[in-house]
C-alpha positions as CSV (number, residue, x, y, z in Angstrom):
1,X,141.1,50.9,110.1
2,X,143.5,49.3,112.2
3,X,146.8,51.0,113.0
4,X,150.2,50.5,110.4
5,X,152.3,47.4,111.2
6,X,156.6,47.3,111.1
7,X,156.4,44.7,108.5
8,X,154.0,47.2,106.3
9,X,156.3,50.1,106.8
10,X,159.4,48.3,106.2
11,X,157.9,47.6,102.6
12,X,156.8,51.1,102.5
13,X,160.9,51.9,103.1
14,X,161.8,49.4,100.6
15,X,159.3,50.6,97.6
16,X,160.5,54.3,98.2
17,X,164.3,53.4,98.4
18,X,163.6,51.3,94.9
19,X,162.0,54.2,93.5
20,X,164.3,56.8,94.4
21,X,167.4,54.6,93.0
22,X,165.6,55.1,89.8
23,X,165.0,58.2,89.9
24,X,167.8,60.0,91.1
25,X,169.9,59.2,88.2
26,X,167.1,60.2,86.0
27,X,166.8,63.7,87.1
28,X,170.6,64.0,87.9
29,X,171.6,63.2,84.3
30,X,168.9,66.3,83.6
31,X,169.3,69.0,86.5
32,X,172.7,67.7,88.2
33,X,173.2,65.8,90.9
34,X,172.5,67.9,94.0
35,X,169.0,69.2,92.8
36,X,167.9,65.6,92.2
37,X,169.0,64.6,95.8
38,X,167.1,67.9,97.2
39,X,163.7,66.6,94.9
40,X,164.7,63.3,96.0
41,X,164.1,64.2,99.5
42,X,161.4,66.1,98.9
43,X,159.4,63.5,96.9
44,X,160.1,60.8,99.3
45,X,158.8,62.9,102.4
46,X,155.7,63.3,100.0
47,X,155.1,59.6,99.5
48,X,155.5,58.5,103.2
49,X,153.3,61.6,103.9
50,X,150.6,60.0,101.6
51,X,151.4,56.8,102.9
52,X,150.9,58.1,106.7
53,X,147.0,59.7,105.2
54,X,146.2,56.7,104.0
55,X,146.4,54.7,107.0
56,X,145.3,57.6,109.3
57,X,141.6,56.8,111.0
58,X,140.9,60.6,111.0
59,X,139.5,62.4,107.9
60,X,140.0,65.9,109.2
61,X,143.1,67.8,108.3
62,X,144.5,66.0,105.0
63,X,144.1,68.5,102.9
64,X,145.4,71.0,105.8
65,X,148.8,68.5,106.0
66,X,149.2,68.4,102.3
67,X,148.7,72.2,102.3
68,X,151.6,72.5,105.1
69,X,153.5,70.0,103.3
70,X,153.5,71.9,100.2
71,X,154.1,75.2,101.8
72,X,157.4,73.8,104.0
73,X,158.3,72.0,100.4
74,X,158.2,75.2,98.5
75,X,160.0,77.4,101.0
76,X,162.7,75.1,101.5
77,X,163.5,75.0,97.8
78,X,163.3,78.9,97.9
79,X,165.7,79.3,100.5
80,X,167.6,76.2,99.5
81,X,169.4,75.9,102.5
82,X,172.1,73.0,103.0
83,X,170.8,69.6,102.2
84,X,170.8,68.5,106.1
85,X,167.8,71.0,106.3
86,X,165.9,69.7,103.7
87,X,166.4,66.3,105.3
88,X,165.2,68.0,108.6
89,X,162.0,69.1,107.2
90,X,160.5,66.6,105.8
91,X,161.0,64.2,108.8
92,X,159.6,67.3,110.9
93,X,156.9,66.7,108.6
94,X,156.5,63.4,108.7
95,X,156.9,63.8,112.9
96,X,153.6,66.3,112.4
97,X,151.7,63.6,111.0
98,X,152.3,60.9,113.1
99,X,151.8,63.0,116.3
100,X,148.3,64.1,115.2
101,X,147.2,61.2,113.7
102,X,148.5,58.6,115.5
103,X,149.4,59.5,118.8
104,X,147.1,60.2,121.5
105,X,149.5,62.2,124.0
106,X,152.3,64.7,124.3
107,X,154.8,61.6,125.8
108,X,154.4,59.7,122.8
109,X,154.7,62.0,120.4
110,X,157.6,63.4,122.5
111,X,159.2,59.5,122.2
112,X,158.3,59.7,118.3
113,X,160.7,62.9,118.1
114,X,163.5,60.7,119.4
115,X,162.6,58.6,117.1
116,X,162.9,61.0,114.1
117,X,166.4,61.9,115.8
118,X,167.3,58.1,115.9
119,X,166.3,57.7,111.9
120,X,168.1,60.9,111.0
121,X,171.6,59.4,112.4
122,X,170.6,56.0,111.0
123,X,170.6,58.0,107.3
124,X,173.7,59.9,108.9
125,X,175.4,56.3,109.7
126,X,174.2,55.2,106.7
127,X,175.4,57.8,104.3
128,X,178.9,58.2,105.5
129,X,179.5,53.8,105.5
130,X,178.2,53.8,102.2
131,X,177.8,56.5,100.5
132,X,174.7,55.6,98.9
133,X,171.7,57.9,99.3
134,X,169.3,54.9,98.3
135,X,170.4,53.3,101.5
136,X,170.4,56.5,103.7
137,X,166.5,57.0,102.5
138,X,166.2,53.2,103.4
139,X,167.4,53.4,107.1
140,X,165.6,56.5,107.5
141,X,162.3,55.0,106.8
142,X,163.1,51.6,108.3
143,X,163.7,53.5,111.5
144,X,160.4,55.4,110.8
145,X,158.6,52.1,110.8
146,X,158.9,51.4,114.0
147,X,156.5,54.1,115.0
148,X,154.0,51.7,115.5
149,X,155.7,50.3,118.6
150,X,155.4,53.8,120.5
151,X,152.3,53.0,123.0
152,X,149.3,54.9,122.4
153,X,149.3,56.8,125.8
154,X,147.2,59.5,126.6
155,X,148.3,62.8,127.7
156,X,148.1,63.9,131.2
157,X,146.9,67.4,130.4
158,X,143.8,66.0,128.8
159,X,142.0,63.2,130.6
160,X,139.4,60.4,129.2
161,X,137.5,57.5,130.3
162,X,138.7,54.1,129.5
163,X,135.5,53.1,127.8
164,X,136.0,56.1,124.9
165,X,137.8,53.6,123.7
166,X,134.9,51.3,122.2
167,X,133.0,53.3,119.2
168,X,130.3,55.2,119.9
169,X,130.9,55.3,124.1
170,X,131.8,59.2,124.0
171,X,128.7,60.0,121.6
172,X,126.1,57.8,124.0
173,X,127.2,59.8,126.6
174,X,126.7,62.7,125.5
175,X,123.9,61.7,123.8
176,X,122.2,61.1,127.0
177,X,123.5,64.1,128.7
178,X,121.6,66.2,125.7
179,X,118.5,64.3,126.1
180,X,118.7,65.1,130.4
181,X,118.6,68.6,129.6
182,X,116.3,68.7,127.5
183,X,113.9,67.0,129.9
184,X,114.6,69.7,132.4
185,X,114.3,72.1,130.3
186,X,110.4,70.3,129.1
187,X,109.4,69.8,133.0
188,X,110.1,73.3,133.4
């Protein structure tokens, strides 16, 4: 699967901002207005989450992400500390994802936190110009988007050969490494 372009997540940011202007007055008109914006949050880190698993290459560790998604979710509510940190959360969340799933090394996923910081004062910038939440989740997400520019580098504390990068190059290798042994192991 081929990695997530801007274009892709800018529509992901535009479905989730049209979603959550219909929502929000919904559940405000039921539970009041600051509850809906803390679910708000809440259900639009979940569907950026989901988007993120979709396009993930990996299989390992979805359920493990949903599972630490659900846990931060649930405490935050608990503790229901000021709406900036259930903001913070989610893009921590969202941060998580990206870094193990689409980032190769500590420096970009290092330059993906900035640009989690640089979406949070977007929806910031965002908020106090226009007051409208809708737009805040937009600019957060638009910012998000741009994840895919971050380079895939590799991190310095853990090494590879170039090749690993065609499929199948890191198994042969080993592969043949296993089947070396084993001859020494028959000629003994």
């Amino acid at each position: 699967m081929s990695r997530p372009g801007f274009v892709e997540g800018a529509m992901v940011a535009l479905l989730v901002s049209v979603g959550t202007a219909v929502a929000v007055p919904l559940v405000a008109s039921l539970v009041g207005t600051a509850i809906a914006l803390r679910v708000a949050v809440m259900l639009c880190g979940l569907a950026y989450l989901v988007y993120l698993l979709a396009r993930a290459d990996a299989r390992a560790g979805r359920v493990v992400m949903l599972g630490l998604w659900l846990l931060v979710s649930a405490g935050v509510a608990v503790l229901d500390p000021p709406f900036a940190a259930h903001v913070v959360a989610q893009l921590g969340l969202a941060w998580i994802a990206r870094a193990v799933w689409f980032h190769r090394g500590v420096l970009a996923a290092l330059t993906d936190l900035g640009l989690v910081g640089l979406a949070l004062a977007a929806g910031v910038w965002a908020a106090e110009r226009t007051g409208s939440f809708v737009l805040s989740v937009w600019c957060v997400l638009l910012v998000q988007a741009a994840f895919v520019a971050i380079p895939r580098c590799r991190s310095l504390a853990m090494p590879q050969h170039a090749s690993d990068d065609e499929p199948g190059v890191a198994f042969r290798r080993a592969h043949r490494a296993a089947e070396a042994a084993l001859g020494r192991l028959a000629a003994r």
